[in-house]
C-alpha positions in Angstrom: 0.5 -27.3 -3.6 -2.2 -25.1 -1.8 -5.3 -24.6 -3.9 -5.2 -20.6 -2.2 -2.9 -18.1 -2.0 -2.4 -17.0 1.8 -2.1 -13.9 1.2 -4.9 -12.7 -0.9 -6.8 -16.1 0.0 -7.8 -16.2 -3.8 -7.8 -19.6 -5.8 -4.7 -20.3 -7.9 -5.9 -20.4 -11.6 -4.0 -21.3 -15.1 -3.5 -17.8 -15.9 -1.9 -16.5 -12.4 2.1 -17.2 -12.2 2.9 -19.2 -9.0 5.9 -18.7 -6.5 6.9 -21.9 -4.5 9.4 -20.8 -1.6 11.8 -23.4 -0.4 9.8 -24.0 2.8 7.5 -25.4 -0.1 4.7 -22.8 0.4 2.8 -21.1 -2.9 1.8 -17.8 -3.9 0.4 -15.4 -6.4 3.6 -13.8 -7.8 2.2 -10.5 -7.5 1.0 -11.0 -3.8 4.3 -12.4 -2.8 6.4 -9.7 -4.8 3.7 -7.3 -2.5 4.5 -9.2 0.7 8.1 -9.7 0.3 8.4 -5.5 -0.5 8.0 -5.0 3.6 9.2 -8.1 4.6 11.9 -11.5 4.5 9.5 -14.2 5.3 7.3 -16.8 4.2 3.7 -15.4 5.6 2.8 -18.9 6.4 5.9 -20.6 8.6 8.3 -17.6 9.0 11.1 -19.2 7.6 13.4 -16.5 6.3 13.4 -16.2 2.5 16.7 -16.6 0.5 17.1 -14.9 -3.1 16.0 -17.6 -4.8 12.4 -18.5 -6.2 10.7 -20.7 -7.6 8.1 -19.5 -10.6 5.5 -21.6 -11.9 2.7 -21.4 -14.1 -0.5 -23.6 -12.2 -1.2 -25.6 -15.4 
């Protein structure tokens, strides 16, 4: 997993909810909830995002 989240470039901590896509990228929740409001993609690889997530704590 990425120790940042590309979109906000913060560090993941224990606290933050993580999303894994299916092209295997991670985010903040909250930033990829943000990013995925205007748009269908990973912000990463551009790979077109199905319905289905992944949620993760980063314990």
């Amino acid at each position: 997993m990425n120790e940042n989240c590309s979109i906000c470039l913060e560090e993941f901590t224990d606290e933050i909810f993580i999303c894994e896509l299916e092209c295997r990228h991670c985010y903040h929740f909250e930033c990829l909830d943000t990013w995925l409001a205007l748009r269908t993609s990973c912000p990463i690889c551009q790979t077109n995002i199905s319905t289905t997530l992944q949620v993760t704590s980063s314990q």
